[in-house]
TORTI-516156 format. One line per field, with one value per atom (N, C-alpha, C): residue in one letter; x, y, z. Coordinates in steps of 0.001 Angstrom, whole numbers, always signed. Layout:
% residues N
resn: [a:...]
east: [X:...]
north: [Y:...]
up: [Z:...]
% end
This chain:
% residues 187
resn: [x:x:x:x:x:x:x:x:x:x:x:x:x:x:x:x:x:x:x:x:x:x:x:x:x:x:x:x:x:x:x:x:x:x:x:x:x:x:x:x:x:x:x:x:x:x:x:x:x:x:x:x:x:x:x:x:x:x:x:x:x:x:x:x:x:x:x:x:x:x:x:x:x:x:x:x:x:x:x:x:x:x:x:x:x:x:x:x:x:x:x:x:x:x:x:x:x:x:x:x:x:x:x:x:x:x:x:x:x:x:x:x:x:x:x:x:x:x:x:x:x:x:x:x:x:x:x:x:x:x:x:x:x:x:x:x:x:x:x:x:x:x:x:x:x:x:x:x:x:x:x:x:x:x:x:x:x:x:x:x:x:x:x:x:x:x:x:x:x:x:x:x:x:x:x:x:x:x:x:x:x:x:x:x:x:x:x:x:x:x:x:x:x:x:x:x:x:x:x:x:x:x:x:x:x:x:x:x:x:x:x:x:x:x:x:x:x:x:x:x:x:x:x:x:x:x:x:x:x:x:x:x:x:x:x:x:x:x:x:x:x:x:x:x:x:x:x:x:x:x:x:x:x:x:x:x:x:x:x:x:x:x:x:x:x:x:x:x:x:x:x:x:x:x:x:x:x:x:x:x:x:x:x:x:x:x:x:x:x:x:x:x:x:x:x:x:x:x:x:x:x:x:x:x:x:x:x:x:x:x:x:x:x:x:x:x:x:x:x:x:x:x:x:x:x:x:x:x:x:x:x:x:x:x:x:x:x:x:x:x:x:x:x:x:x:x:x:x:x:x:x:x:x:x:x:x:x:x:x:x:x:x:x:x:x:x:x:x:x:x:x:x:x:x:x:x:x:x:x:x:x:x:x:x:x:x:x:x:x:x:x:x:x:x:x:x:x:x:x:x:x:x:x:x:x:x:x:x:x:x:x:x:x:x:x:x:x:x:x:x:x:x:x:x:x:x:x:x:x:x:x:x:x:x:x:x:x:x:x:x:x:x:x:x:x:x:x:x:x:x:x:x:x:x:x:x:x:x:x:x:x:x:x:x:x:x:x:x:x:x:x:x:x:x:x:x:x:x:x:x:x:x:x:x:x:x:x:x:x:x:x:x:x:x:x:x:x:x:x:x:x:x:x:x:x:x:x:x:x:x:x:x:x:x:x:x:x:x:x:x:x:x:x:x:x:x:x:x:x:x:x:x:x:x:x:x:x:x:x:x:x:x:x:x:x:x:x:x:x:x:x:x:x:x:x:x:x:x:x:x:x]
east: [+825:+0:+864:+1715:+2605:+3288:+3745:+4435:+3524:+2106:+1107:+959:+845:+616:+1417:+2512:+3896:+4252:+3544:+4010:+2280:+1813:+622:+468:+1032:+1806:+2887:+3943:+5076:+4021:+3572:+2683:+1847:+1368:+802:+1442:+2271:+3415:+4534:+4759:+5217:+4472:+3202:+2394:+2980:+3048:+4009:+4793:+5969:+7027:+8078:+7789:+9534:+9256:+7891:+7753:+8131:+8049:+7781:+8855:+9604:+11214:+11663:+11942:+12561:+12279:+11246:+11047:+11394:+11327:+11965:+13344:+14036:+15170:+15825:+15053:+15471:+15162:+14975:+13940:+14587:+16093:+16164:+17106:+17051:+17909:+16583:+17075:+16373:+15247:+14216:+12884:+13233:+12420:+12547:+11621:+12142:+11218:+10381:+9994:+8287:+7604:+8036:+7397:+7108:+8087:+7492:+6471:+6712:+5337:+4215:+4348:+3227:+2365:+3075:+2951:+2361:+2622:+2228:+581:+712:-711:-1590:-1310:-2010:-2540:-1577:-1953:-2845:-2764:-4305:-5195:-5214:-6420:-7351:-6121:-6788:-7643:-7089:-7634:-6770:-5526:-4878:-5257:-5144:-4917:-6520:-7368:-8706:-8666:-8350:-8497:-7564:-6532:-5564:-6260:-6728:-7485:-8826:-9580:-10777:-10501:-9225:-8753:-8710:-7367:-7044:-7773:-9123:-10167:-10675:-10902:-11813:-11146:-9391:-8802:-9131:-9018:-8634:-10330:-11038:-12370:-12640:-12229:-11938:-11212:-10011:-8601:-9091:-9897:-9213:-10625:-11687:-11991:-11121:-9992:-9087:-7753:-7953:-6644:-6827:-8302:-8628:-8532:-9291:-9864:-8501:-7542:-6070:-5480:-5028:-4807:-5683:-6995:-7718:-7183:-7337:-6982:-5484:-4194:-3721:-3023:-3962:-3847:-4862:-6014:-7075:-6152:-5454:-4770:-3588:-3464:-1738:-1842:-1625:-1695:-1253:+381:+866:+289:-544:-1210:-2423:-2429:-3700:-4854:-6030:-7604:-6982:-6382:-5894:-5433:-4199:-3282:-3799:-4512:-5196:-6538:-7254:-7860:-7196:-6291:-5591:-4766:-4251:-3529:-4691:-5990:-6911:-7639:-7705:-7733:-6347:-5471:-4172:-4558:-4316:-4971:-5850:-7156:-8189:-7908:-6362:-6579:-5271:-4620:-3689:-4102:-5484:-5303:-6157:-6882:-6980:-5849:-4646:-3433:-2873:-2723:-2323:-2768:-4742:-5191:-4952:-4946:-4535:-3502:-2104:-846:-1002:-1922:-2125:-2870:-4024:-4901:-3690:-3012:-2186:-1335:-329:+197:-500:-1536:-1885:-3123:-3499:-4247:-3391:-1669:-855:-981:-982:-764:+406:+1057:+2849:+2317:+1677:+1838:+1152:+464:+348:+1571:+1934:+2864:+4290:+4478:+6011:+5498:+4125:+3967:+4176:+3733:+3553:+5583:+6084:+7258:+8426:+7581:+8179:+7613:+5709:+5108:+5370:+5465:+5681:+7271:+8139:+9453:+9132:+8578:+8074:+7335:+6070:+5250:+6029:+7082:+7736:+8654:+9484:+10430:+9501:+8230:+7603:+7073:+6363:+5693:+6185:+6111:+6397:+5722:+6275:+5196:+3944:+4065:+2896:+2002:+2607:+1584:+881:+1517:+1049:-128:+278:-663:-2110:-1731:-2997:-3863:-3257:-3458:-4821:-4237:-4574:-5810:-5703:-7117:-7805:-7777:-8670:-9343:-8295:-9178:-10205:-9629:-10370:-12101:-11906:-13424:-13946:-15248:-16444:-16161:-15819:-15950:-15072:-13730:-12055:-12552:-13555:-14316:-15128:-15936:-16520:-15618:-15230:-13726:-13111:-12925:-12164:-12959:-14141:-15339:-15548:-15352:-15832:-15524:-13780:-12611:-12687:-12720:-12875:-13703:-14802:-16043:-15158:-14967:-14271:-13048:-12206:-11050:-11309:-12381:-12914:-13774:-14202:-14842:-13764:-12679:-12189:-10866:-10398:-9835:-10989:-12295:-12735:-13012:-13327:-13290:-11907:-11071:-9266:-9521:-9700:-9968:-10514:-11546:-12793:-12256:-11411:-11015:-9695:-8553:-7780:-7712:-8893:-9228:-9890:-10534:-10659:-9851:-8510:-6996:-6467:-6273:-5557:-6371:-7385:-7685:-7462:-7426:-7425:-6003:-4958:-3380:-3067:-3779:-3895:-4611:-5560:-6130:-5308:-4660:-3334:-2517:-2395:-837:-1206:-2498:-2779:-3287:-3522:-4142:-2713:-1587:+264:+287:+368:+959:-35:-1241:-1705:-1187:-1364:-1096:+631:+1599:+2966:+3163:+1712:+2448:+3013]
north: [-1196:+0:+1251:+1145:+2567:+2460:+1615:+1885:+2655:+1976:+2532:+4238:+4325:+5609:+6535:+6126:+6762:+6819:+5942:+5949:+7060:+7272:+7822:+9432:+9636:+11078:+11143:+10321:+11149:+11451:+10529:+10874:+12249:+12312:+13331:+14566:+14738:+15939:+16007:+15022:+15159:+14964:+15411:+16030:+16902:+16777:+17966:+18836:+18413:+18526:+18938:+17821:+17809:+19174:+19469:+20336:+22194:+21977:+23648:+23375:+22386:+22874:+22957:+22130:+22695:+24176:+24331:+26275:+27182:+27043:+27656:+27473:+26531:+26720:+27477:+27414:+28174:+29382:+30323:+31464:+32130:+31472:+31898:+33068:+33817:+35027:+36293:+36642:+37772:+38622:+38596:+39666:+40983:+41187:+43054:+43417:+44262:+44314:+45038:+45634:+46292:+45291:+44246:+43433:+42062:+42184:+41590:+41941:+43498:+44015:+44083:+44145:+43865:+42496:+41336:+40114:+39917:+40319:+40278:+41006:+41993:+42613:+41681:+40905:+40509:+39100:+38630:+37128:+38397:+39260:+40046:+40066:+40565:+39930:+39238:+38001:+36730:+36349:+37014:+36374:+35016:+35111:+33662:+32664:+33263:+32654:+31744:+32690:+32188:+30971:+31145:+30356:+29018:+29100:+28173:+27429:+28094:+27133:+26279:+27099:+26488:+24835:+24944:+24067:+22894:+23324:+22529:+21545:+22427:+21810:+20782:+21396:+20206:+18726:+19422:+17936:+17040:+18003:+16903:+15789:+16363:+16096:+14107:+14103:+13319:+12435:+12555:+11745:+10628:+10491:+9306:+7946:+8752:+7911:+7369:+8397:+7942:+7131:+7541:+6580:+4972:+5242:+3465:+2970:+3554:+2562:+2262:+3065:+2961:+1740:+1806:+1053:-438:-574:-2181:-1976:-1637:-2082:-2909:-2155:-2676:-4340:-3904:-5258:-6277:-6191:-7052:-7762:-6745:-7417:-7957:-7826:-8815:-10275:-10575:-12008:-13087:-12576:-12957:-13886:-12498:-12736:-13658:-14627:-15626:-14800:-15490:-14752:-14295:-15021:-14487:-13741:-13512:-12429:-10801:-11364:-10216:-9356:-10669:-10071:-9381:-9713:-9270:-8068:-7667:-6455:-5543:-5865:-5170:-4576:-5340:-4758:-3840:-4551:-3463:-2266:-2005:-685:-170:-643:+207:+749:+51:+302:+1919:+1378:+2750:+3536:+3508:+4627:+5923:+5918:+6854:+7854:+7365:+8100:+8751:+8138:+8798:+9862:+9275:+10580:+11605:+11902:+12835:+13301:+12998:+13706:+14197:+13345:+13899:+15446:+15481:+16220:+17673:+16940:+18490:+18993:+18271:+19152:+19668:+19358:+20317:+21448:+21756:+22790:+23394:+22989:+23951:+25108:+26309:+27559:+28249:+27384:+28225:+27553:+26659:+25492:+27366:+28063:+28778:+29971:+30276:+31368:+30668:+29120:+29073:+28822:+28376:+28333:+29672:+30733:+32400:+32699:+31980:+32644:+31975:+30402:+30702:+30756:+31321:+31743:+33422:+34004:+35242:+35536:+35153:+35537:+34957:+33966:+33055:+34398:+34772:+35551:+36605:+37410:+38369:+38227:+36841:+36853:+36555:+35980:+35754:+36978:+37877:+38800:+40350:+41055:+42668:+43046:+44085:+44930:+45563:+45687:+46560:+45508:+43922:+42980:+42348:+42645:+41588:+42793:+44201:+45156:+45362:+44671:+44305:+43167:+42339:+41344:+41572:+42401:+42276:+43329:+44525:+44530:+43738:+42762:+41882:+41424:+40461:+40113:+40742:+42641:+42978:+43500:+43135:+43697:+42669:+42751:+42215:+40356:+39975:+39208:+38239:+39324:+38548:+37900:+39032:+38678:+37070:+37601:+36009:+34579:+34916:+33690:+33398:+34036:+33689:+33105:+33483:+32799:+31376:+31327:+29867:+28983:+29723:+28523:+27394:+27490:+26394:+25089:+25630:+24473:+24024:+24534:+24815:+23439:+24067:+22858:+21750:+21792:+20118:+19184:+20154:+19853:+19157:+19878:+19303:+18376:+18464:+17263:+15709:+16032:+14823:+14440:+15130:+14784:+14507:+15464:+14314:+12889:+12657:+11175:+10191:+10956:+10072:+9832:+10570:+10358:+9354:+9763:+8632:+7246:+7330:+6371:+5549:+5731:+5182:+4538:+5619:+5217:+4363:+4260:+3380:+2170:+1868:+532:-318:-7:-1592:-2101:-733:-1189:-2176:-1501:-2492:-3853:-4046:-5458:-6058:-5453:-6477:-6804:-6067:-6224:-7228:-7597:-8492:-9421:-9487:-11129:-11231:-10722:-11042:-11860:-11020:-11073:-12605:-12937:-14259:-15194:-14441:-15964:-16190:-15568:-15658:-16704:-16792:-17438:-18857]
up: [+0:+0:+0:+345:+1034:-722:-1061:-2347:-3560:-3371:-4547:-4145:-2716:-2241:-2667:-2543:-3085:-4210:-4958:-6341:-7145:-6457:-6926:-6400:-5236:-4782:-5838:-6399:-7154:-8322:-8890:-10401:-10021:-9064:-8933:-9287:-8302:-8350:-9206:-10269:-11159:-12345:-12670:-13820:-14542:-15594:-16383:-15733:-15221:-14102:-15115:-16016:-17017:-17942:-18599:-19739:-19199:-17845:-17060:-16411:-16112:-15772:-16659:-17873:-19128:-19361:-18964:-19715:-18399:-17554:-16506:-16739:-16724:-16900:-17999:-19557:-20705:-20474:-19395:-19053:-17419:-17268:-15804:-15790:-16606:-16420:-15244:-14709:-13290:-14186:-13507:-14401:-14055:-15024:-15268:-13381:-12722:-11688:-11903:-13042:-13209:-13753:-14572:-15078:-13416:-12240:-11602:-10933:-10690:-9819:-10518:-11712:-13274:-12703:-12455:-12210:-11224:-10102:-8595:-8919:-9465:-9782:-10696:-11706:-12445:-11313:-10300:-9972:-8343:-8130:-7412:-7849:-9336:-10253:-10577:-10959:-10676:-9647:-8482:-7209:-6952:-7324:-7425:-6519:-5052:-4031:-3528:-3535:-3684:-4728:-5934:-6719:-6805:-5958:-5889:-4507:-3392:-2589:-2855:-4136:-4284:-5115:-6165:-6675:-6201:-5011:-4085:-3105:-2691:-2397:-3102:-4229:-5329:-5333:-5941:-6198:-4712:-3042:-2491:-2025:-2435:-2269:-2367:-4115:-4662:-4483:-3547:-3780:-2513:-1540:-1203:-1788:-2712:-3591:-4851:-5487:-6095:-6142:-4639:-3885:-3831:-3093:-2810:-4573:-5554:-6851:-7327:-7337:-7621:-6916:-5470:-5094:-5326:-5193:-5083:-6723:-8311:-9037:-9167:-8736:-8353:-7777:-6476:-5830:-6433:-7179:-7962:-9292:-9756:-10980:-10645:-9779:-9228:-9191:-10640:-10436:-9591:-9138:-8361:-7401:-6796:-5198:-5673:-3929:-4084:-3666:-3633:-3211:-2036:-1183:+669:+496:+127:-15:-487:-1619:-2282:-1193:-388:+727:+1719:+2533:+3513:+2916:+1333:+1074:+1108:+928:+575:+1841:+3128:+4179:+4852:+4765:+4599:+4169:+3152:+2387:+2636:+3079:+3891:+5371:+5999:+6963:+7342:+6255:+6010:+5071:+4310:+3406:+3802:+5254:+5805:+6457:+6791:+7059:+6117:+4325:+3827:+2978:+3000:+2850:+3795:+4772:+5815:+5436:+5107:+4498:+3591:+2556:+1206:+1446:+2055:+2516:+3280:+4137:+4553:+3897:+2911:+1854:+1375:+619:-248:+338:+1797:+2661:+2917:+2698:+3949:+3192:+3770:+3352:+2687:+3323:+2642:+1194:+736:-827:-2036:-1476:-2775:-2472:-1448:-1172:-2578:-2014:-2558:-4101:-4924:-5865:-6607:-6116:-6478:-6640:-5222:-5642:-6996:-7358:-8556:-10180:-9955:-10853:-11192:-10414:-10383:-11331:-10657:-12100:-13626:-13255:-14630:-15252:-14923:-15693:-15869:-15332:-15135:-16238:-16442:-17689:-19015:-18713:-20500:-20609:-20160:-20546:-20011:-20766:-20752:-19347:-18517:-17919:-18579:-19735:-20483:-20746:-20830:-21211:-20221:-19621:-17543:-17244:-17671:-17042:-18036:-19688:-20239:-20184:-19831:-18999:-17754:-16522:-15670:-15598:-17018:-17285:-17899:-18458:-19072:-17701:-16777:-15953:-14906:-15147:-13957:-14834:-15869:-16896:-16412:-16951:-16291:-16726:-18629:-18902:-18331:-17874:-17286:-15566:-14717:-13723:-13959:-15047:-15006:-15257:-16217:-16518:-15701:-14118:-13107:-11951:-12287:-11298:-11861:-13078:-13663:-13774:-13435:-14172:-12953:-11949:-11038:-11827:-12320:-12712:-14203:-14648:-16327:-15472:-15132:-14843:-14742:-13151:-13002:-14097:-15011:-16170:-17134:-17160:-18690:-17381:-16499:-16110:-15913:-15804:-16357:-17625:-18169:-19804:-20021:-20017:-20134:-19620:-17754:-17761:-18463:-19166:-19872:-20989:-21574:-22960:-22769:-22215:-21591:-21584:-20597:-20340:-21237:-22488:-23462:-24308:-24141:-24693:-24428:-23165:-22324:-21915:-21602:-21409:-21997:-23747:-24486:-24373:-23806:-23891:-22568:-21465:-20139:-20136:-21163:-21207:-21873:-22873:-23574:-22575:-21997:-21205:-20256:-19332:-18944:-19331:-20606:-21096:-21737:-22243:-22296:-20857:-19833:-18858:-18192:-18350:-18341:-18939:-20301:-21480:-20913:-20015:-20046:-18921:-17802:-16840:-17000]
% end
């Protein structure tokens, strides 16, 4: 259990990890400091912080229904394991995966998690975009339509991260039933 947990926290937090350090790194020369205070204003705008807790909320809502189906798939397809084994990992796992929802659950409530995100979104927006563009920017969002788009995007996100799943998951199943009727036909 602790390994799936762990291996399902790194996937987590390494979600397009590789594509936004690559560009951070091609991008690390020091921002213009009007273009950071440009930045700092545009993520007031946003309402970042509001909007980074409402997020945060949503995902963690979900997760320790996503935790368990993760884990019992898992342990269900482990051929390995006998009916016992597969019972007893499966109470295992119910009996620790309230703890690690709880960790899971306090990283991502702690408060410092949007402070240290801001401190390295903020040079980011600061080296791609002009002060003049962060500050057209940050009227868009403060007009009425940039207002609504920031009220919505919460529903908008959880919307199209399930439609990603749904579509995915269409992708990927027929590759996982191969791999286990291989991984049958091999024993």
């Amino acid at each position: 259990m602790k390994k799936i947990v762990a291996s399902w926290m790194a996937a987590f937090a390494l979600m397009g990890a590789a594509p936004v350090f690559a560009q951070v790194q091609a991008q690390a020369q020091a921002p213009d400091p009007a273009a950071t205070a440009a930045a700092n204003e545009l993520f007031e705008a946003m309402h970042y912080r509001t909007m980074m807790a409402s997020m945060t909320q949503q995902m963690t809502q979900g997760m320790e229904q996503t935790m368990r189906a993760s884990a019992e798939a898992v342990i269900k397809n482990n051929a390995k394991l006998t009916p016992e084994q597969k019972k007893a990992a499966l109470a295992k796992m119910e009996a620790e995966l309230p703890g690690a929802v709880a960790r899971m659950r306090s990283i991502m409530n702690d408060a410092g998690l949007v402070d240290e995100m801001m401190a390295e979104l903020v040079p980011f927006y600061a080296r791609t975009y002009s002060a003049d563009e962060l500050k057209q920017i940050t009227a868009f969002y403060r007009s009425p339509v940039g207002a609504k788009m920031m009220a919505t995007m919460p529903q908008l996100m959880q919307t199209a991260m399930q439609v990603a799943q749904k579509v995915m998951l269409k992708r990927v199943q027929p590759m996982v039933e191969q791999m286990q009727q291989a991984q049958q036909a091999g024993k």
